[in-house]
C-alpha positions as CSV (number, residue, x, y, z in Angstrom):
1,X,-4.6,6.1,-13.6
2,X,-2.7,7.2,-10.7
3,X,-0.4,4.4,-8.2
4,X,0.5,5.0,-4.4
5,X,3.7,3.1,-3.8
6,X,4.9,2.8,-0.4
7,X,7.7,0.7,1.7
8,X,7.2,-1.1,5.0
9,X,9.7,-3.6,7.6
10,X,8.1,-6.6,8.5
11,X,9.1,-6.7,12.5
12,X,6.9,-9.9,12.9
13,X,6.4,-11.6,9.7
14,X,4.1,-13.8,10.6
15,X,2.0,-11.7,12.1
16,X,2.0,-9.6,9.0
17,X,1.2,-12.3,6.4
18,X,-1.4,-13.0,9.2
19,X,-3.0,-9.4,8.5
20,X,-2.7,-9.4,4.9
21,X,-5.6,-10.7,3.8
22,X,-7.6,-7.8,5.4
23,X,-5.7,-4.9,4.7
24,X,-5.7,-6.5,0.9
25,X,-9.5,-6.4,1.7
26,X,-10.1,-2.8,3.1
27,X,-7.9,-1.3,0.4
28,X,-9.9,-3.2,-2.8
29,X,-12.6,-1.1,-1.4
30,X,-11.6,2.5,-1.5
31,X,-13.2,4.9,-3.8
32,X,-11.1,4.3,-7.3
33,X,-9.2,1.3,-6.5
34,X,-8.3,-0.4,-9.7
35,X,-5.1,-2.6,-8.4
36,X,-3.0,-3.6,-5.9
37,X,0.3,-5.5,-5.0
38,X,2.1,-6.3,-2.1
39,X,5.7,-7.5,-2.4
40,X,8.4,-8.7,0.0
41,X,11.8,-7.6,-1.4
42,X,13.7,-9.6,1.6
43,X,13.1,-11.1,4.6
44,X,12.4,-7.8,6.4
45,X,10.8,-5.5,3.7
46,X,8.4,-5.1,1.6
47,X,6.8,-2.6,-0.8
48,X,3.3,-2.1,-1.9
49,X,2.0,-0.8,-5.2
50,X,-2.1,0.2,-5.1
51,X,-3.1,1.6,-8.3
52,X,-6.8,3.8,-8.2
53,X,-8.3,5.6,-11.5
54,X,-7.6,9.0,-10.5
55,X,-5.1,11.3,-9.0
56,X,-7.6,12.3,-6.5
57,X,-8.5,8.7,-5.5
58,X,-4.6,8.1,-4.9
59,X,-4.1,11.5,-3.2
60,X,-7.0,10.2,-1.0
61,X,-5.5,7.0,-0.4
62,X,-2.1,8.3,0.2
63,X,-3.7,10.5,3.0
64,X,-5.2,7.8,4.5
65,X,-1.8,5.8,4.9
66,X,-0.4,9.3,6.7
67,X,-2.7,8.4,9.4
68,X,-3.4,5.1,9.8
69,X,-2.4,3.1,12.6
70,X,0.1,0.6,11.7
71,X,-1.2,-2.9,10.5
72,X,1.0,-5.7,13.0
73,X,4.1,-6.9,12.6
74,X,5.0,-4.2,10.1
75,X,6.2,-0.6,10.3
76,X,5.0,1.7,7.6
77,X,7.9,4.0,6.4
78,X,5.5,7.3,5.7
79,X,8.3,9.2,4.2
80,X,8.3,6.4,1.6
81,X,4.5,7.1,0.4
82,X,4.7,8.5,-3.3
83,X,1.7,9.0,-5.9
84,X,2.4,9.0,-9.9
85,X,0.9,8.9,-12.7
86,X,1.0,5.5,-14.2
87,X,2.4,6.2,-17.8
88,X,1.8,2.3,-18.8
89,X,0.8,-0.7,-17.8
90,X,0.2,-4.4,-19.8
């Protein structure tokens, strides 16, 4: 199993909270997805771990967030997009 972990700023909270729902949505159904969670670590940030059963699937994934447009209210920190392998998980 392979996780995508990324960091975004929430510029309009409200309107991201809003949104989450369907970007929760659209990533459950990428090829490999296994797992996701979105965190707020303050106010203004957040972090997002997506786990998929492959290296390939998260590579793919990871791609994906190079290029997408950004979701509202939040700014996606692409620099912050890293894929590992998950070495364990409960």
């Amino acid at each position: 199993m392979h996780a995508v972990v990324h960091r975004v700023t929430f510029n309009e909270r409200s309107a991201a909270e809003a949104d989450l729902d369907q970007i929760v949505s659209g990533v459950a159904g990428m090829p490999g997805f296994v797992a996701g969670y979105w965190m707020s670590s303050s106010r203004d940030a957040g972090v997002a771990a997506v786990m998929f059963d492959s290296e390939e699937a998260a590579k793919g994934f990871a791609s994906f967030l190079q290029s997408a447009p950004a979701a509202p209210g939040v700014t996606l920190d692409r620099e912050s997009i890293e894929v590992g392998q998950v070495m364990a998980h409960a």
